[in-house]
Backbone as CSV, one residue per row, in Angstrom:
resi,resn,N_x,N_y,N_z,CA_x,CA_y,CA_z,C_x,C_y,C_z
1,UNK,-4.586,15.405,-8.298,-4.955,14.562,-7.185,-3.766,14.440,-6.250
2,UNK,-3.640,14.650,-4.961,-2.962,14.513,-4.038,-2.106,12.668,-3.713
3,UNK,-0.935,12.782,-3.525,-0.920,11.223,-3.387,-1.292,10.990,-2.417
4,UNK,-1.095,9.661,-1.750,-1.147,9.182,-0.615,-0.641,9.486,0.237
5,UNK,-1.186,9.125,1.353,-0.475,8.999,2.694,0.527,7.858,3.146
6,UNK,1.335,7.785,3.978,2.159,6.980,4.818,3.254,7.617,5.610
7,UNK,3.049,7.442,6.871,4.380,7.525,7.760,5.231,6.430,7.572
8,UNK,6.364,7.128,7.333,6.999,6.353,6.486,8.458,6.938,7.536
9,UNK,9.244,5.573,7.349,10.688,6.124,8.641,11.726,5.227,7.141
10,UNK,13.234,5.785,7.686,13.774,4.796,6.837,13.919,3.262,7.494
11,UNK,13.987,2.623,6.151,14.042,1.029,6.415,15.597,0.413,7.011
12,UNK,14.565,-0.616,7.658,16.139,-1.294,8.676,15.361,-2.494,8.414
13,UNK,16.730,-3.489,8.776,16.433,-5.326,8.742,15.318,-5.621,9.880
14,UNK,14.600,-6.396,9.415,13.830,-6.729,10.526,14.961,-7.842,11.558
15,UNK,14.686,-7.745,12.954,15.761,-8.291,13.446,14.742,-9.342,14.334
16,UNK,13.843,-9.182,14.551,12.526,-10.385,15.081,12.462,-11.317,14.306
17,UNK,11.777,-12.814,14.683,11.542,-13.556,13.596,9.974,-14.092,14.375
18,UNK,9.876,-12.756,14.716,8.260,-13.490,15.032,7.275,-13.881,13.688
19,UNK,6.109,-14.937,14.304,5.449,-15.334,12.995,4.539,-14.707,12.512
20,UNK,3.734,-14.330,11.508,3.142,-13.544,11.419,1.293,-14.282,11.427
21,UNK,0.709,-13.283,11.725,-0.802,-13.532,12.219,-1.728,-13.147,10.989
22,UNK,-2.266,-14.278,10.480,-2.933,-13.953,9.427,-4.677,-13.148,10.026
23,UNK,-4.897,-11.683,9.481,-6.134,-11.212,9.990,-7.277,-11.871,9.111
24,UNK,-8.358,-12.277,9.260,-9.556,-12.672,8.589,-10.815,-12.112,8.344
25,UNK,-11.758,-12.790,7.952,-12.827,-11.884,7.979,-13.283,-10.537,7.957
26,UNK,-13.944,-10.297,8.356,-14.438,-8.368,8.143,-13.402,-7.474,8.912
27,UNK,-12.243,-8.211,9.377,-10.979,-7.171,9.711,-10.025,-6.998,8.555
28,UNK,-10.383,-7.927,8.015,-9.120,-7.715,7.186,-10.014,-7.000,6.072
29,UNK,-10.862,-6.999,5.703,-11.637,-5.479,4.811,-11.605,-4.453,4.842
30,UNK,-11.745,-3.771,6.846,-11.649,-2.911,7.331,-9.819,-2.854,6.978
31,UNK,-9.142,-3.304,7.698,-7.662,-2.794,7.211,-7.224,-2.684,5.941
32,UNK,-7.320,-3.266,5.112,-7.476,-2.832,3.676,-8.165,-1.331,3.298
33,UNK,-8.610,-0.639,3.673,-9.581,0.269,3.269,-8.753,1.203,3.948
34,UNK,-8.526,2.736,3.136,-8.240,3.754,3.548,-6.496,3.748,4.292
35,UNK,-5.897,3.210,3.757,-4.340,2.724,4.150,-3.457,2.446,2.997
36,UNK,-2.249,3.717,3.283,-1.491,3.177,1.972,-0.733,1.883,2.205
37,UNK,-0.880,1.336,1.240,0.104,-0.155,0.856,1.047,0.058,0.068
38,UNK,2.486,-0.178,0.164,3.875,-0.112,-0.374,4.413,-0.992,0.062
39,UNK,5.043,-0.818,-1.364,6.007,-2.293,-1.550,7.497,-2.524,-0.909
40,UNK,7.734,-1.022,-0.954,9.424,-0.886,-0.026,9.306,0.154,-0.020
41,UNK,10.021,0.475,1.087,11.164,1.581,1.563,11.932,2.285,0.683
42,UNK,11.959,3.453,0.150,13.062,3.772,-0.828,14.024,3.999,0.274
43,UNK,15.517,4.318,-0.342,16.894,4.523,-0.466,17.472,5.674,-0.573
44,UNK,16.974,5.556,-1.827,17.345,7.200,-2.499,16.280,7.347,-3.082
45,UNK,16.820,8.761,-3.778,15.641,9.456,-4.395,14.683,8.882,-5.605
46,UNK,15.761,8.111,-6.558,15.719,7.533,-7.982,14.884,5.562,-7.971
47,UNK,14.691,5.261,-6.237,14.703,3.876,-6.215,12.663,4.019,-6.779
48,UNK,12.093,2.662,-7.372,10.777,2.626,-7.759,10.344,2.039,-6.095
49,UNK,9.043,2.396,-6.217,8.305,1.853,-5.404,6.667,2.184,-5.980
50,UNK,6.065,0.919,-5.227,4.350,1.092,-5.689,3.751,1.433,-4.432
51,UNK,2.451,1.514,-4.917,1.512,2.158,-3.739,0.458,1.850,-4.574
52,UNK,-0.381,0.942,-2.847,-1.913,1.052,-3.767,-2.845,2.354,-2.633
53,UNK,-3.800,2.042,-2.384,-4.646,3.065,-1.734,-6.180,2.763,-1.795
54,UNK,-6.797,1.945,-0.826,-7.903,1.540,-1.257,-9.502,2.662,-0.771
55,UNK,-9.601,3.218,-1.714,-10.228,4.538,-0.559,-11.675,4.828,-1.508
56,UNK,-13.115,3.977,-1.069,-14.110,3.807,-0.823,-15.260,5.331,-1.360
57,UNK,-14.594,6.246,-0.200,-15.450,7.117,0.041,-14.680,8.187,-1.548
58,UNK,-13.669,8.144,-1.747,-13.592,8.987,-3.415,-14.136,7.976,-4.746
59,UNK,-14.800,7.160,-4.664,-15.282,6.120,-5.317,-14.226,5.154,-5.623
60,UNK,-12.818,4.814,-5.243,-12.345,3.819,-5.657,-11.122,3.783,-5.464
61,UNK,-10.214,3.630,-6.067,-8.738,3.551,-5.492,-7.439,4.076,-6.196
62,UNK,-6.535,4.004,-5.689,-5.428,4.628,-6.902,-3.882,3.848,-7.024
63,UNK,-3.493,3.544,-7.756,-2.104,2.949,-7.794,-1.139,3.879,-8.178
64,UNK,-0.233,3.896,-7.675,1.186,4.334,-7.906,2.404,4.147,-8.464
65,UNK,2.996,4.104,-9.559,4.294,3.925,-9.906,5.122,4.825,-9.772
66,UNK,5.808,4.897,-8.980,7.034,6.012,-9.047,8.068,5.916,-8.036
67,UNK,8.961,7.312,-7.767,9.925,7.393,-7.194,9.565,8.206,-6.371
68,UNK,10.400,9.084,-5.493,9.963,9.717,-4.666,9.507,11.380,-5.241
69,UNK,9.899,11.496,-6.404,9.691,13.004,-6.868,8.416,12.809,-8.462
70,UNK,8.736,11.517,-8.981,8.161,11.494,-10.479,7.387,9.973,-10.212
71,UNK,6.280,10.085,-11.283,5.897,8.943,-11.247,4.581,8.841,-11.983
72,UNK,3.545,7.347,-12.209,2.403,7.603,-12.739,1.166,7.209,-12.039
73,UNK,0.495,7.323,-11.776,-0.722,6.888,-10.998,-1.791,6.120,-11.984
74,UNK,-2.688,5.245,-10.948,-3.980,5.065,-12.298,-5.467,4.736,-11.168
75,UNK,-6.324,5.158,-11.456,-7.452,4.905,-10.488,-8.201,4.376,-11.034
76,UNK,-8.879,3.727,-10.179,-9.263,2.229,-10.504,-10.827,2.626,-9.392
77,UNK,-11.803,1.706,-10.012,-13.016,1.284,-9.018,-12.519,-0.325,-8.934
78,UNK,-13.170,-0.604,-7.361,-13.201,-1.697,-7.080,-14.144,-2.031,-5.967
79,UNK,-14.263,-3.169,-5.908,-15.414,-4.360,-4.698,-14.355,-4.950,-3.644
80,UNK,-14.590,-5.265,-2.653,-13.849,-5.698,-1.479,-14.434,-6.742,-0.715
81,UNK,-14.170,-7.746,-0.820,-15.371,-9.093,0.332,-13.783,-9.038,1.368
82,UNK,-14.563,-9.608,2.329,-13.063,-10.294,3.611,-12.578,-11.084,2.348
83,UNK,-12.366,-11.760,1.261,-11.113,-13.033,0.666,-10.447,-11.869,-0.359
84,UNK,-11.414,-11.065,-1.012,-11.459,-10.861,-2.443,-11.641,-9.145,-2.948
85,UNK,-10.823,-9.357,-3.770,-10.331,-7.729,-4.709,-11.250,-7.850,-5.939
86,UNK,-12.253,-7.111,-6.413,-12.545,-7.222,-7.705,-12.176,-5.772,-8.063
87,UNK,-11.157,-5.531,-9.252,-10.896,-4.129,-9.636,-11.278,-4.129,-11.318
88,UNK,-11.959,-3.091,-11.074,-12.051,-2.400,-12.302,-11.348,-1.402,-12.538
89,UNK,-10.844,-1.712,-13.685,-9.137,-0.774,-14.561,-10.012,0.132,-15.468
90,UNK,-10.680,1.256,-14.967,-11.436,2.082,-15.983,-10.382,2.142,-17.420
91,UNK,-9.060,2.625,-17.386,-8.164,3.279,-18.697,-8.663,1.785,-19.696
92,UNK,-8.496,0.320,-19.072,-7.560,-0.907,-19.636,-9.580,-1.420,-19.683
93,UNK,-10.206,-0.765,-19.045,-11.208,-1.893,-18.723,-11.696,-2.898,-18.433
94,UNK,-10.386,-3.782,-17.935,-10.314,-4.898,-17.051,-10.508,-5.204,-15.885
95,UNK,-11.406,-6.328,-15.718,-12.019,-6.391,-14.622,-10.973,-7.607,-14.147
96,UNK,-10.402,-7.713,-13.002,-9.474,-8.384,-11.981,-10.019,-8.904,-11.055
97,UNK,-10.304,-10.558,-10.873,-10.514,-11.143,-9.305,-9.371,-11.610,-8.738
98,UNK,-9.022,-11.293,-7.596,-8.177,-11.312,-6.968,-8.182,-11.797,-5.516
99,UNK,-7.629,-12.637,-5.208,-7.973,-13.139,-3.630,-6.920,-12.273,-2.899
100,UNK,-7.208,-11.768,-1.933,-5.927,-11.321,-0.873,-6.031,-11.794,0.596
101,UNK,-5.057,-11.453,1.176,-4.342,-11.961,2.505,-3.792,-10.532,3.570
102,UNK,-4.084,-10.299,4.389,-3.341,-9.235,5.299,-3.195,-10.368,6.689
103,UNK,-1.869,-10.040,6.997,-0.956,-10.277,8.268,-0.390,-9.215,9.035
104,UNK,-0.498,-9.786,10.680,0.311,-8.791,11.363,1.716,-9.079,11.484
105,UNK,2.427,-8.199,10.980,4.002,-8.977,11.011,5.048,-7.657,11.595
106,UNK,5.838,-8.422,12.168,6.679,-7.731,12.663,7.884,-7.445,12.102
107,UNK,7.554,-6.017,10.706,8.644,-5.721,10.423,8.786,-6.134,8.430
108,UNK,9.514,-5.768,7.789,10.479,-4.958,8.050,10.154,-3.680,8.327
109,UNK,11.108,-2.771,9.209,10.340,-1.736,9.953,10.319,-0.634,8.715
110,UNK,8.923,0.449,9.052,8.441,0.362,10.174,6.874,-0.101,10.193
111,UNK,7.062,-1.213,9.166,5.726,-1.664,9.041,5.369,-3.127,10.173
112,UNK,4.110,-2.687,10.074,3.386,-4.019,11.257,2.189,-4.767,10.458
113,UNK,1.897,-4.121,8.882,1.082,-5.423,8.030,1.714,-5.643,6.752
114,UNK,1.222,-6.686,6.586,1.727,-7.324,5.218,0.200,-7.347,3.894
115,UNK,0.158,-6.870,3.312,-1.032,-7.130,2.286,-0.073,-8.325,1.013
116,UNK,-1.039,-9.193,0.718,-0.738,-10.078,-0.523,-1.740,-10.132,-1.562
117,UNK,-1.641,-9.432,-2.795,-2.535,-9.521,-3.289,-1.869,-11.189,-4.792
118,UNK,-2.946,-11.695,-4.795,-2.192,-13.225,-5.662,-2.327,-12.776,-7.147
119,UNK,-3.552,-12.015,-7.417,-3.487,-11.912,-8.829,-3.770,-10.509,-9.080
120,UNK,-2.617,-9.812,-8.491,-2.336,-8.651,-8.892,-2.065,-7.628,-9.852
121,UNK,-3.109,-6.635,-10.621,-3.292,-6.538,-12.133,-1.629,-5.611,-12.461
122,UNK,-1.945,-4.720,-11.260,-0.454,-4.026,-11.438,0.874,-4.106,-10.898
123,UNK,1.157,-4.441,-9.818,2.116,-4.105,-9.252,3.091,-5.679,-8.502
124,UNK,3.767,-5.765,-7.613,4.655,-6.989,-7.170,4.127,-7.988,-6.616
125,UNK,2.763,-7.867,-5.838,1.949,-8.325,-5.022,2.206,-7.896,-3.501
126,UNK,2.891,-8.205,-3.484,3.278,-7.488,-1.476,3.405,-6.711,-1.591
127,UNK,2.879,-5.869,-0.224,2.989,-4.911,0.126,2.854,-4.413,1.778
128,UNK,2.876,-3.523,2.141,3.413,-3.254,3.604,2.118,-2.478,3.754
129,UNK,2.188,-2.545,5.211,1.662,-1.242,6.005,1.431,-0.695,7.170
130,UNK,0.844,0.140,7.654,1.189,0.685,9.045,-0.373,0.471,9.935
131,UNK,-0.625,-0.013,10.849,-2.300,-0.451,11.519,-2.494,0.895,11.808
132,UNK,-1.331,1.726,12.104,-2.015,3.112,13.364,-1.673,4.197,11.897
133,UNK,-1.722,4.150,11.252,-1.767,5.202,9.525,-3.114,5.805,9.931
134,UNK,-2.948,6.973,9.767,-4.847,7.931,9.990,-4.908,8.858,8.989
135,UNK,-3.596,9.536,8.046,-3.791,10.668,7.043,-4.589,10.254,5.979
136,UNK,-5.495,11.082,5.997,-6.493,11.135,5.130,-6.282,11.407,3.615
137,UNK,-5.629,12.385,3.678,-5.405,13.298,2.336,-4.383,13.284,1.298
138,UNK,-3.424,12.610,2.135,-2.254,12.323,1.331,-0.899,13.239,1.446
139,UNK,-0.518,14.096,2.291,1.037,14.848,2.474,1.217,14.335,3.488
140,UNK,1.402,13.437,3.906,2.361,12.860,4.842,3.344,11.775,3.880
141,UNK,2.784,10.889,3.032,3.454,10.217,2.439,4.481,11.203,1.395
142,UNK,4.020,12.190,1.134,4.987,13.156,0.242,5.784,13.670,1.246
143,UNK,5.519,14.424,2.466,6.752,15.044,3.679,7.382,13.562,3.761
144,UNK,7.187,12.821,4.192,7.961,11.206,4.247,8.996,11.005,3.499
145,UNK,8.276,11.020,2.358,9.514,10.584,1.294,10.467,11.777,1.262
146,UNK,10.103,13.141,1.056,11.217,13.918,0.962,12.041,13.751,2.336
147,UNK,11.225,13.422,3.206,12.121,13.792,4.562,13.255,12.112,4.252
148,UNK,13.019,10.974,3.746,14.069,10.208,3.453,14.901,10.410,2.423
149,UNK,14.570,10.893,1.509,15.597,11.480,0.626,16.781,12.753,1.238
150,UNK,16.205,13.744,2.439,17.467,14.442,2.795,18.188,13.628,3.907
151,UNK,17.602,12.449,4.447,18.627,11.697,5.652,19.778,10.994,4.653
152,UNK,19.887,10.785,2.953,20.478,9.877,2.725,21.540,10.621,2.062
C-alpha cells in the first residue's frame, strides 16, 4: 500500500499569534476526509512522526508510525458525523468513539489546520494539516520527506 500524501516544507516557529477558528459542522467532515494529518515535522531522518489518513472511498483509513524511511501502518474502518470518529481497529477489534475538533490556525508552518482527536486509539491526538493538500495516492508525502531529509 502506498503511504500518504502531504506537502510537506521544513518546519519553522510559528511567528503569528493569530487565534485559531474552530471549523464546524459538515465542514469540518469534509476536511477531515481525504487529507493527511501529522503530528510534526521531522528533523532528521531517525525523528517518529504519525499520520492518520481518513480516506472513505478505499473503505477506511490508515495510521502511521514511523520515520521517514521505516515504519508500521494499521488500517482501520471508520464512521465520521461533523463531532465524532467511530473507528474500527479490524487487527485489535476495537471499536473507538471519539469526539474531534479541526481549526484554522496559523502555523506551525507549513500547516493552516489543526485536527484534535480527544480519545485517540493510537497516536498523540494533534495533528496538523494543509486545506489546499489534493494528492491522492500518496508520493508526495514520501518525495517530501526524502526531500527534508537531504536539506538537513
Amino acid at each position: 500500500m502506498r503511504s500518504i500524501a502531504f506537502v510537506l516544507v521544513a518546519a519553522t516557529a510559528c511567528s503569528s499569534h493569530t487565534p485559531s477558528k474552530q471549523i464546524t459542522g459538515d465542514e469540518a467532515r469534509q476536511v477531515l476526509i481525504d487529507r493527511n494529518w501529522i503530528d510534526r515535522m521531522p528533523e532528521t531522518e531517525r525523528d517518529k512522526l504519525h499520520v492518520y489518513r481518513f480516506v472513505p472511498s478505499m473503505g477506511g483509513g490508515v495510521y502511521q508510525d514511523r520515520t521517514i524511511f521505516k515504519g508500521t501502518f494499521e488500517l482501520f474502518q471508520f464512521e465520521a458525523t461533523n463531532e465524532e470518529i467511530r473507528f474500527n481497529l479490524l487487527e485489535t477489534h476495537d471499536k473507538v468513539k471519539s469526539h474531534y475538533r479541526i481549526e484554522s490556525v496559523d502555523g506551525p508552518a507549513p500547516f493552516d489546520l489543526k485536527l484534535t482527536i480527544d480519545a485517540d486509539p493510537r497516536g498523540p491526538h494533534t495533528y496538523y494539516g494543509i486545506r489546499a493538500e489534493t494528492d491522492r495516492d500518496g508520493h508526495v508525502l514520501e518525495q517530501e520527506l526524502r526531500s527534508t531529509r537531504a536539506s538537513h
